[in-house]
C-alpha positions in Angstrom: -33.7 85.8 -11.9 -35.6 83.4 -9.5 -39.3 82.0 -11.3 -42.0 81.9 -9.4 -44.0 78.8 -8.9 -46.7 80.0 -10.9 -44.4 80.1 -13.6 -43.0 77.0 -13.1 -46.5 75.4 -12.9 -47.1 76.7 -16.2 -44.2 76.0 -18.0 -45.1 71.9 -17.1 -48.2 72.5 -18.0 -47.7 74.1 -21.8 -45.4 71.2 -22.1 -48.0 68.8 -21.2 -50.2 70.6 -24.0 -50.2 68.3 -26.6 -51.1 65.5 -24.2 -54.2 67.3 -22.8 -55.4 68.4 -26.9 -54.7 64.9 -27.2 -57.4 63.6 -24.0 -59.9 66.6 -25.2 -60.3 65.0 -28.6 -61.5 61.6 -27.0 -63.8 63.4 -24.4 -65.2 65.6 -27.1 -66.3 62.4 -29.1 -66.2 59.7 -26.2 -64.0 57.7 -28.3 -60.8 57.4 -30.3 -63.0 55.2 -32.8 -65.1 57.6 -35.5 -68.8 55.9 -36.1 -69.6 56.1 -39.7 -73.0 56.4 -41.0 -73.5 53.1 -42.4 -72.7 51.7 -39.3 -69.5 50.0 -37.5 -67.0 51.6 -35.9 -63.2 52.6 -36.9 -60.2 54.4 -36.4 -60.7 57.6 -38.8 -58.6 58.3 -41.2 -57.8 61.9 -40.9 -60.8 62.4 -43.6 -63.5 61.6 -40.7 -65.3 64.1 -39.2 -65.8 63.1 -35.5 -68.9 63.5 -34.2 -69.4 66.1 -31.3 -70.9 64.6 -28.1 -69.6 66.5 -25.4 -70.2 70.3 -26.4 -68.5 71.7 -23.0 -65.7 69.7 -24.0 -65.3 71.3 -27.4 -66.0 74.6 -25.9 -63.2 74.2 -23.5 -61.0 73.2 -26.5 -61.8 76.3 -28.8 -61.3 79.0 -26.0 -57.6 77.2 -25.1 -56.8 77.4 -28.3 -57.5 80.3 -28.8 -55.7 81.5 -25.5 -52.8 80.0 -26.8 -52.9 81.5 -30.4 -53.3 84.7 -28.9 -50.0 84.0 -25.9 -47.8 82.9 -28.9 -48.6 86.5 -30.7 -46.2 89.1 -29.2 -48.3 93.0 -30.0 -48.8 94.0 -32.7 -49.5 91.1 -34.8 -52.8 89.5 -34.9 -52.9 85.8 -34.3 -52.2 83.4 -36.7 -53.8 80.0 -36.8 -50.9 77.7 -35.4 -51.6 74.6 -34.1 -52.1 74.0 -30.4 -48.5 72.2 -30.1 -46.8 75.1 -31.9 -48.8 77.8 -30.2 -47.5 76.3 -26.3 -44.0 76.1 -28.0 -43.8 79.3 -29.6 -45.0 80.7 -26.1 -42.8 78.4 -23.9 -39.5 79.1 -26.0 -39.8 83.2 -27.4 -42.6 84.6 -25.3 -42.6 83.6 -22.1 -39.0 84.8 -21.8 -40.0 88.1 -23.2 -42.4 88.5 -20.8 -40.7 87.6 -17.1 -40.0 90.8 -15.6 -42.8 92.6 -17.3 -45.4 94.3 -15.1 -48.1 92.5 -16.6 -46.6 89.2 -16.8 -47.9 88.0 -13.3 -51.6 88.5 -15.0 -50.9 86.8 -18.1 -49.3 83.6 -16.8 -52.8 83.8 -14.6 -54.9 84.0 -17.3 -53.0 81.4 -19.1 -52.9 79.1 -16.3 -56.7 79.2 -15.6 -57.5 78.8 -19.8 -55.3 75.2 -19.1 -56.8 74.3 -16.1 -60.5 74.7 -17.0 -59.6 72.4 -20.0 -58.0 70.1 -18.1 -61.4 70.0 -15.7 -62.8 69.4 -19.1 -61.5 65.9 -19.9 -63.4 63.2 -19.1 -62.2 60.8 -16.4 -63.4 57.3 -15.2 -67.0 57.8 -13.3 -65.7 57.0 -9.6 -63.6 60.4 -10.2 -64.0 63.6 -10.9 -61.4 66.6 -11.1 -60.3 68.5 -8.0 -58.3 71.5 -9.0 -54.5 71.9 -8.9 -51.9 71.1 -6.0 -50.7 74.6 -4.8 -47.2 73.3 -4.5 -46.7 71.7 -7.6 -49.3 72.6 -10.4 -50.3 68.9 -10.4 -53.9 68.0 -11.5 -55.4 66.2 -8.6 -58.6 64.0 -8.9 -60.7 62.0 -6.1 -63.0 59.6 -5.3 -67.0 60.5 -4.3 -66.9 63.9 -2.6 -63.3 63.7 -0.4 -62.4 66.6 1.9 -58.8 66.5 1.7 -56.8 64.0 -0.7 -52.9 63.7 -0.9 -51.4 65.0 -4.3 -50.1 62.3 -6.1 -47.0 64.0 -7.2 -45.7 65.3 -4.7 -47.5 64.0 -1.5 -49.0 67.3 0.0 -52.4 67.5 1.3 -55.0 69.2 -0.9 -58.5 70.4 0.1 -60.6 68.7 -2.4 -63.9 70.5 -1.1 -62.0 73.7 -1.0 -61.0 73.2 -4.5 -64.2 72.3 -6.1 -66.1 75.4 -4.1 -63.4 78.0 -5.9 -64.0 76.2 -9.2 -67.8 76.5 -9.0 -67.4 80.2 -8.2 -65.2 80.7 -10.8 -68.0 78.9 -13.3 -70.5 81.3 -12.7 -68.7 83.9 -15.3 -68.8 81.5 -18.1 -71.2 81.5 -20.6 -73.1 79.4 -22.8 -76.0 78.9 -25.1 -79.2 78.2 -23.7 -78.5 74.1 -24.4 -75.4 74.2 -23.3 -76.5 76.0 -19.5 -79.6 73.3 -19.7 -76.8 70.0 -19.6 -74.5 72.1 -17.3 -77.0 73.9 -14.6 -77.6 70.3 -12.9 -74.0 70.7 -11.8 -74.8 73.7 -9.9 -77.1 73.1 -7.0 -79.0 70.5 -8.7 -80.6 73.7 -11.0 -83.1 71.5 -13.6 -83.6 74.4 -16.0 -84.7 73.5 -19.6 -83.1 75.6 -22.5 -86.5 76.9 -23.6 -87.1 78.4 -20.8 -83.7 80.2 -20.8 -84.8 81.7 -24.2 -88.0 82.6 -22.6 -86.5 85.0 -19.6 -84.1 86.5 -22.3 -87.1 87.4 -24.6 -88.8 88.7 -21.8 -85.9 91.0 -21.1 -85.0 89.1 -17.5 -81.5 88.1 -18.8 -79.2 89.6 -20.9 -77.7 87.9 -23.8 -74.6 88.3 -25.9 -74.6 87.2 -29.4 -71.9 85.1 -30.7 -71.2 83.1 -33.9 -72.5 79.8 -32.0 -75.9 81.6 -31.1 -77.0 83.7 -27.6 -75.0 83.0 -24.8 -75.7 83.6 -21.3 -73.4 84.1 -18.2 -74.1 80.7 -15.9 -74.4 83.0 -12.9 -76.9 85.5 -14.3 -79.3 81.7 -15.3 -78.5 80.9 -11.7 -79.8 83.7 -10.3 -82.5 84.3 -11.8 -83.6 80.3 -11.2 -82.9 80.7 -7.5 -85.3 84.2 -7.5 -88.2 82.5 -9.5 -87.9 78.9 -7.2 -91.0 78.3 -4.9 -90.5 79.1 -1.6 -91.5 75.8 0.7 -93.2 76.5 4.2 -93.5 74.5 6.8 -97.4 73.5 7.5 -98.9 72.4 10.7 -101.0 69.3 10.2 -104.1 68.6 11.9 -103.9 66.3 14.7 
């Protein structure tokens, strides 16, 4: 049975899983070197508890893993807590097979295949670069400089539209959620949206956004924040000065 290139595109990229868990670690606390409290840096032992600078890194981390615990469980077992390398080998060697052919399978590699790729936009990279989306002919992550149109893939060669990219990516944003801190570091991303976290928790208490409580406090959807920010903006006018 022929794969599709979807398929194919995700089969590289569950191989290339413990590589990316590998780059979300050192995003998630700018380092590979653990700071101690009495000062000084160095490598941590296994005992160290890292500490947590980039939160939308660790978020990005949690729900992949979770994706993947949750691929690697065939119905109906509930999910057991493999590790992020077993998890993308159990579901690259016993379920992924299972699954081709299935009517739902087209769906499932999607879902999958967007959980890797919003981690993946998740990893730091140096400052002159930031991430561009996925070449539609080989899966490969693609990256550019400033804010190119469209950039050549670096695997295979093919153009890519950069902009293109980067507009579906934003779209796609706007259904995430996050906690009121969380949407404050992030909205500057979107439009330039300076929106402090207090006064998140200040429409939801007034009953002008809806929240959804979770173990890590009340999220919001970034598109509902968004909204809401772009209703309540001033409005500039144009006014004739005096000659």
């Amino acid at each position: 049975m022929a794969v599709s290139p979807e398929v194919v595109a995700l089969i590289r990229d569950l191989r290339r899983v413990p590589e990316l868990f590998a780059q979300l670690d050192v995003t998630i606390t700018r380092t590979d070197v653990t700071v101690r409290p009495g000062g000084g840096g160095g490598h941590g032992s296994g005992h160290d508890r890292p500490l947590i600078l980039n939160d939308r890194a660790s978020e990005a981390r949690r729900r992949l893993l979770l994706v993947l615990r949750r691929a690697a469980t065939l119905a109906p077992y509930a999910p057991t807590a493999l590790s992020a390398r077993d998890a993308a080998t159990r579901v690259l060697h016993e379920v992924l097979p299972a699954t081709l052919g299935q009517p739902w399978c087209r769906e499932w590699v999607k879902t999958l295949s967007r959980a890797l790729t919003a981690a993946w936009g998740a990893v730091d990279l140096p400052s002159e670069r930031t991430f561009a989306g996925r070449c539609q002919e080989c899966g490969t992550p693609v990256t550019t400089s400033g804010r190119l149109g469209v950039v050549e893939c670096p695997e295979c060669g093919s153009d890519h539209d950069a902009r293109q990219h980067r507009d579906w990516m934003v779209e796609a944003a706007h259904d995430r959620t996050g906690t009121a801190v969380e949407l404050a570091r992030l909205l500057p991303e979107f439009e330039g949206a300076h929106v402090r976290a207090d006064t998140i928790r200040k429409w939801h208490q007034r009953g002008l956004l809806f929240g959804c409580l979770e173990e890590r406090g009340t999220t919001f959807r970034i598109g509902d924040v968004l909204a809401l920010h772009r209703a309540r903006r001033p409005v500039t006018r144009a006014v004739r000065l005096a000659a």
